[in-house]
N, C-alpha and C positions, 0 to 999 in steps of 0.2 A: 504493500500500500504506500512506499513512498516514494513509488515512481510518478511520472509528473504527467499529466495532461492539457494541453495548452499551458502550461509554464507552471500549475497549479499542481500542489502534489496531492494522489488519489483519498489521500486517508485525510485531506481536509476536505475536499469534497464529501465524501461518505460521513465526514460527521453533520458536512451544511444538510445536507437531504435528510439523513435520519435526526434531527433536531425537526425539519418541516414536517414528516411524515409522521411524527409524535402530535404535532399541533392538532391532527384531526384524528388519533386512534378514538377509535370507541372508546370507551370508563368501563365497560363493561367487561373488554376480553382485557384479559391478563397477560403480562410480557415478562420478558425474563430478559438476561444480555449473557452468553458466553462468548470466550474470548478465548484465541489460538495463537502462538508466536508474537507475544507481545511481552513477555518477563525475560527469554533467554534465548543466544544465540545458540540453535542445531541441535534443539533442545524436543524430540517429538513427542514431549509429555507435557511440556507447556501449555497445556489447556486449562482455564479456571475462568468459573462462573462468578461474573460479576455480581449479576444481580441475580435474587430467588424469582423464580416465575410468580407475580401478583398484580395489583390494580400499578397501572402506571401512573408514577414520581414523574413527569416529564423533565423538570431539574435536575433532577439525582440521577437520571437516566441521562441526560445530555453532560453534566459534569462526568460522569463514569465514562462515557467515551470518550473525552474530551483527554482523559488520561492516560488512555490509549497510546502505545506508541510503539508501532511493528518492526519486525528485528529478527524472530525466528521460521522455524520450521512452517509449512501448511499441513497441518493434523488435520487435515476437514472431516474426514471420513471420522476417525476418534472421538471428534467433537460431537459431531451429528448424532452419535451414540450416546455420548454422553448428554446429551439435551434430551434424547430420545429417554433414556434411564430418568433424569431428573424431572420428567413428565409423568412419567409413570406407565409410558406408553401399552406395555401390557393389561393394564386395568382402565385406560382411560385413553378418550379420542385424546390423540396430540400431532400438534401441526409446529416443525420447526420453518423458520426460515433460515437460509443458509445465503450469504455476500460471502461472496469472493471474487480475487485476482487474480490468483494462480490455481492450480490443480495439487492434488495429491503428493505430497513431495515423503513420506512415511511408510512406504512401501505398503499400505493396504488399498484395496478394492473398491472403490463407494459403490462403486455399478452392484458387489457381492453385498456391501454391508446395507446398502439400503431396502436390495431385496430380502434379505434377513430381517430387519425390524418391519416388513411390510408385514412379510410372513407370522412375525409374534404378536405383534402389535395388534390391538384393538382396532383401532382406526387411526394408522397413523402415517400422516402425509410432510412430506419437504418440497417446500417452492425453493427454487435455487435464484438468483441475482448475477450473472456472471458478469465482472465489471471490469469493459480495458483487453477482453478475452478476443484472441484469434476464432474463426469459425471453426477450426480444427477443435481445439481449447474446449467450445462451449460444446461441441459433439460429446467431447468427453465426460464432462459435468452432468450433461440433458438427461443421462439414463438416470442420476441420483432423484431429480420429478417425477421422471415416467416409470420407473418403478416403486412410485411410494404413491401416484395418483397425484403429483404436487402438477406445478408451471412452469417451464425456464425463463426467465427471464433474462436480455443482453442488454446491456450499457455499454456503450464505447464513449462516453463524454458525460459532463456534471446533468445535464437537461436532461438526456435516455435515463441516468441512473434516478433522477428524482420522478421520472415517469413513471419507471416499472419500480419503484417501491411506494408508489400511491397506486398503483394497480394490484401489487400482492401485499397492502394493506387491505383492503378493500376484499379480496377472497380471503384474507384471514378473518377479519371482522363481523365479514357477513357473506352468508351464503350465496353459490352464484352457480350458473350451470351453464354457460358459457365467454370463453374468452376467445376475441378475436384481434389477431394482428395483422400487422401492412407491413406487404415486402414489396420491393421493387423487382420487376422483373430480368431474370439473372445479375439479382444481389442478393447474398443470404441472407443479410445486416438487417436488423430491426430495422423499420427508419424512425431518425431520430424529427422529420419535420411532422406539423401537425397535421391530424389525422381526423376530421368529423365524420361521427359514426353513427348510425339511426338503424333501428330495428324496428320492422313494420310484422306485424301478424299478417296472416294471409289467410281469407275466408271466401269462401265462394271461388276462387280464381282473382279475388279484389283485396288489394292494401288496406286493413282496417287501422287499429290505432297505431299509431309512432310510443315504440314501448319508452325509448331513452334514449337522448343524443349524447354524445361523449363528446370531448375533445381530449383526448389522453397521448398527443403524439399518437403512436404508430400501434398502440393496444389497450383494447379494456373489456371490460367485464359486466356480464346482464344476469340477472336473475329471473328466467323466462319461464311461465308455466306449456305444461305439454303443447305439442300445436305445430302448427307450418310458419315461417318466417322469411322474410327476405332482408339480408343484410345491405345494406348503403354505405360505401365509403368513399367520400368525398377527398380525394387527394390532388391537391395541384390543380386546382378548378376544375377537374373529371368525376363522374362517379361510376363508383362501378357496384355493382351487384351480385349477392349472390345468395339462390333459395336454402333452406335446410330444416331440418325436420328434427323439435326439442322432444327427446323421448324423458320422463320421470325417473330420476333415479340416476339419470346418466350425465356427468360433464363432458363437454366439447370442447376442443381446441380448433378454433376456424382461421386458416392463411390466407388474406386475400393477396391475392397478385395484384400490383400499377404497373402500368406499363414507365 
């Protein structure tokens, strides 16, 4: 994290965004902070919980990152388990979120360990943050969501990474049963410009209500009952479209393509 983007180094951006993205948590769902490679150099035990999972201190939680300051090893996969353990995952729904920079540097498996706590775990999910990550990089990381049921989310600048941590606030907070992003067509890249989004139901063969417009850059999030839909995404003065069909019980991940 203290490599630099636009002249800015990464772990002072990650603490401007998660300071904002506290401003609007819910009161209701409860947070925690672990922390990985931030006491000792080469060190892959270095992981310790800041804070206990409870009602967020938005203070005490921004001072506690604020103290932050990276230096060792990426235990990601270690940690994750350990978040996963300090949840109590086996007896109770637990949903981590996971930011990072780099990948795996401890010689374990996240792709094995997250399929492990899927398998034990009650109901328990990790949205990953990749921030600064090569498309190779974030390929690596994508399986620790898709094997737990979480989201991946990419940042490659301060504006993508405060987007997609107000968009996997928002699935932690409150229920949702579809996320949809904007790519451009042959670029992997999130895109980092903005993005207006409208979800129309579809009755008869005809557009009835406009469920919710977004503006989330390049991805966001609906909480849609069963039914037919047509997504609208407005990029670059264009829109495009596209139908899908919300089954109950099941989340969706929708990519639209711009040209």
């Amino acid at each position: 994290m203290w490599g630099q983007i636009a002249g800015e180094p990464k772990i002072t951006i990650a603490r401007s965004v998660l300071q904002t993205m506290l401003a609007t948590w819910q009161p209701q769902t409860e947070l925690g902070l672990i922390a990985y490679g931030h006491q000792r150099k080469g060190d892959c035990s270095d992981i310790e919980q800041i804070i206990e999972p409870g009602p967020v201190d938005a203070k005490a939680f921004t001072a506690a990152v604020e103290a932050l300051h990276p230096k060792g090893k990426t235990p990601l996969s270690a940690a994750v388990k350990q978040a996963a353990q300090t949840l109590k995952y086996e007896e109770n729904k637990a949903t981590v979120i996971l930011v990072t920079d780099g990948l795996e540097t401890c010689n374990a498996d996240p792709c094995a360990v997250a399929s492990e706590l899927e398998k034990l775990g009650v109901n328990f999910t990790t949205h990953v943050v990749g921030f600064d990550l090569s498309d190779k990089e974030s390929k690596a990381l994508q399986c620790i969501a898709d094997n737990t049921g979480g989201q991946y989310f990419s940042a490659s600048n301060a504006a993508e990474l405060n987007d997609a941590m107000q968009v996997v606030s928002k699935a932690v907070t409150k229920e949702f049963n579809l996320l949809v992003r904007g790519k451009v067509k042959k670029q992997s890249a999130v895109l980092g410009d903005d993005v207006d989004w409208k979800v129309y139901a579809v009755k008869d063969g005809k557009l009835a209500e406009n469920y919710t417009t977004y503006s989330y850059a390049a991805q966001a999030v609906f909480s849609l009952p069963a039914g037919k839909y047509r997504i609208k995404g407005i990029y670059d003065g264009k829109e495009y479209t596209r139908d899908i069909v919300i089954t109950a019980g099941k989340t969706q991940t929708i990519v639209m393509q711009f040209q």
